[in-house]
KEDREN-834226 format. One line per field, with one value per residue (C-alpha): residue number from 1; z, y, x. Coordinates in pm, whole numbers. Layout:
N
pos [NUM | ...]
Z [Z | ...]
Y [Y | ...]
X [X | ...]
//
This chain:
130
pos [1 | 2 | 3 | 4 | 5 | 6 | 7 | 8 | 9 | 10 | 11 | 12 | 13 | 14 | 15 | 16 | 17 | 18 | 19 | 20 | 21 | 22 | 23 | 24 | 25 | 26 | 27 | 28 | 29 | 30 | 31 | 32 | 33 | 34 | 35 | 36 | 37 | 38 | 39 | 40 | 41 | 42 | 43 | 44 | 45 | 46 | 47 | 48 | 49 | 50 | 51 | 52 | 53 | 54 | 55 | 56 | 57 | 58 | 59 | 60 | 61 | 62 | 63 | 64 | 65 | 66 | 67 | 68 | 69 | 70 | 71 | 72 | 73 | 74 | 75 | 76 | 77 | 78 | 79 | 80 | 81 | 82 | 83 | 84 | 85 | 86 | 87 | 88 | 89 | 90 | 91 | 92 | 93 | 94 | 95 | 96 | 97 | 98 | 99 | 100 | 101 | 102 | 103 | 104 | 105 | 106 | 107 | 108 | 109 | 110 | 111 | 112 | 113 | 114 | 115 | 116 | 117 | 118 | 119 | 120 | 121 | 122 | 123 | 124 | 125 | 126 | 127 | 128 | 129 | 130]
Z [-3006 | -3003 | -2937 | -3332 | -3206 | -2940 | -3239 | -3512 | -3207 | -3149 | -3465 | -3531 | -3439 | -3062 | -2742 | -2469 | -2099 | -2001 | -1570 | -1419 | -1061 | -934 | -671 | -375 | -485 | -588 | -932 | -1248 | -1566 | -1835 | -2161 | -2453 | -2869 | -2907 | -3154 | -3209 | -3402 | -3394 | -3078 | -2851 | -2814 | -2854 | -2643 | -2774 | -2526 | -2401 | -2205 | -1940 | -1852 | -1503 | -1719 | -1883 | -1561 | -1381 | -1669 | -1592 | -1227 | -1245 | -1622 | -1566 | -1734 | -1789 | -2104 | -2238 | -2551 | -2639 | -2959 | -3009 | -3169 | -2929 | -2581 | -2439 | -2728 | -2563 | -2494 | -2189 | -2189 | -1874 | -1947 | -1954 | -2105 | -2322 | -2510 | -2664 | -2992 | -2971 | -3242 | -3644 | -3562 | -3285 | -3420 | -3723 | -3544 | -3280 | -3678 | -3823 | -3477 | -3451 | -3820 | -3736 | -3428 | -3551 | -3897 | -3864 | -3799 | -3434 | -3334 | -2969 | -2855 | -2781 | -2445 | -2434 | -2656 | -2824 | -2736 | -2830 | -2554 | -2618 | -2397 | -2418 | -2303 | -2006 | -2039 | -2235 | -2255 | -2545 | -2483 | -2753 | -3002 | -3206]
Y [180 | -174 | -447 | -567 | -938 | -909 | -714 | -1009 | -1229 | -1033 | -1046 | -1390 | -1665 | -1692 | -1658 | -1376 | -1380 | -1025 | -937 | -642 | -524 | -595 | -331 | -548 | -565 | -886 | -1012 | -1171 | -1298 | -1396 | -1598 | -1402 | -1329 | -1034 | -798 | -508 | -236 | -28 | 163 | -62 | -460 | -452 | -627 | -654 | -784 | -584 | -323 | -527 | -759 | -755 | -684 | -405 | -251 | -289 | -149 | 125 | 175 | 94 | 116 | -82 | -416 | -728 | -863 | -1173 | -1313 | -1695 | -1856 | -2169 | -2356 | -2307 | -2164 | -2087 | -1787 | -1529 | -1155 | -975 | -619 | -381 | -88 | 94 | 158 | 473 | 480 | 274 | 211 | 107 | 112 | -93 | -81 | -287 | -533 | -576 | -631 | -955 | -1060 | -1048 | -1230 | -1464 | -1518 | -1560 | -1807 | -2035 | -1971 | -1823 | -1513 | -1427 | -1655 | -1579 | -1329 | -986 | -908 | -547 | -370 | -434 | -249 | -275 | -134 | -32 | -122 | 140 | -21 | 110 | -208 | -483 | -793 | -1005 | -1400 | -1611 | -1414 | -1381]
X [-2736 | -2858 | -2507 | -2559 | -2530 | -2813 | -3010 | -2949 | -3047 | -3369 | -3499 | -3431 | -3661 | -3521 | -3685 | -3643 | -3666 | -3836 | -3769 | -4006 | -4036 | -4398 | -4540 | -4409 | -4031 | -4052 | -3947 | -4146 | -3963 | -4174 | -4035 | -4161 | -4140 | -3894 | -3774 | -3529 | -3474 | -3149 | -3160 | -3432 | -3524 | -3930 | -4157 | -4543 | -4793 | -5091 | -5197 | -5400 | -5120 | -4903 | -4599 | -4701 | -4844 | -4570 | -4332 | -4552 | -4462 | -4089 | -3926 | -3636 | -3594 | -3368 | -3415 | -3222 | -3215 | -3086 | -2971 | -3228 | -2911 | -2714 | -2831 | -2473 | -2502 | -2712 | -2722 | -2860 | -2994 | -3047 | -3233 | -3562 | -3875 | -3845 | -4146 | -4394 | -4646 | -5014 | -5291 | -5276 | -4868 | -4870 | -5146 | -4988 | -4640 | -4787 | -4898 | -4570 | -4417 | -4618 | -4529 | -4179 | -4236 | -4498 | -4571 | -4924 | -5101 | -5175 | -5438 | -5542 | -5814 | -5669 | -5851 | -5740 | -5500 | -5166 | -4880 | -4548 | -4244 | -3964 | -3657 | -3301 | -3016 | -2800 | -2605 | -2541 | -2409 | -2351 | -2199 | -2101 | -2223 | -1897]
//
């Protein structure tokens, strides 16, 4: 089960910080649109990306999640990828974030296809978050 304060976080309009392993050990963190549902925070990008491939190779993630208001407020999650959602569901979903962050549907090409991850906690860590 999903901390309820990272959850409220993740579905709010606040930005995430996703960290993979690439192939040579080495470490990328990408600032992102999240989202959450009970059990998993959600991740939509496509399939073609470094980030996805290498969620591929090595499921483990650190995501963390900030308060806009008040970035001292955040919650971190460790975990891994446990499954994922492609197809209308995940098209639909980059629609309803991008709703959420900027007001608008999804306005950039879609090179590939949409996917949306989703991240299990092993461990989690909620600061500030009352």
């Amino acid at each position: 089960m999903l901390d309820d304060g990272i959850r409220k976080l993740a579905t709010g309009k606040n930005f995430g910080t996703i960290c993979v392993h690439l192939e040579d050990g080495t470490i990328l963190s990408h600032v992102m649109w999240v989202d959450a549902d009970d059990e998993h925070i959600l991740i939509n990008t496509e399939i073609h990306r470094t980030k996805y491939l290498a969620m591929q190779r090595d499921p483990r993630v650190t995501v963390t999640v900030w308060d806009t208001k008040n970035a001292y407020a955040y919650g971190e999650v460790r975990g891994k990828v446990v499954g994922e959602v492609r197809g209308t569901e995940a098209r639909e979903h980059i629609d309803a974030l991008s709703q959420r962050y900027t007001g608008q549907k999804y306005g950039t090409r879609i090179q590939s296809e949409r996917v949306i991850v989703k991240i299990a906690p092993d461990r989690q860590r909620p600061v500030g978050l009352g």
